[in-house]
C-alpha positions, 0 to 999 in steps of 0.5 A: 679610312676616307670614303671621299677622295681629296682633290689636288692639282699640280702646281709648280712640282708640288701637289696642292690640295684644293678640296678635302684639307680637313680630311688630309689634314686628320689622315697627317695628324693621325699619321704623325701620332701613328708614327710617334707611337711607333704603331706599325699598322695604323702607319700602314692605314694613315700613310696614303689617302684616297686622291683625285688628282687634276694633272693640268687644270687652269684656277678656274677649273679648279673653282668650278670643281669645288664649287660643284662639289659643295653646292651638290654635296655628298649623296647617300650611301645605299644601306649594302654600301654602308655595311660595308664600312661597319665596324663590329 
């Protein structure tokens, strides 16, 4: 699964992502290759990702946004938080 949400904006009746495109772009291609191999649970997992979705946000808003998150990066998960997503 994805432990950080994309961030997609509404432009024009469609959604565009605008922060996360590597990570939307695995969750596609893990999907599509799901599906190909006709993989009923993995179709499940891959199907939908974790989103924040900006309903009405002007261009800059939206630089502002990203620009926030790449400068302060991601923050370090406390060790209960990390055990959570070990997988035995």
């Amino acid at each position: 699964g994805c432990s950080n949400p994309i961030h997609v904006r509404e432009a024009d009746e469609k959604l565009i992502c605008f922060d996360g495109n590597t990570r939307l772009s695995i969750y596609k291609d893990l999907l599509a290759s799901a599906t190909q191999n006709n993989l009923t649970e993995e179709i499940e997992n891959w199907s939908t990702i974790p989103t924040f979705l900006y309903p009405n946000v002007t261009d800059k808003e939206v630089e502002e946004i990203r620009l926030h998150f790449h400068l302060n990066g991601t923050k370090d998960w406390s060790v209960d938080r990390k055990k959570k997503y070990v997988r035995l």
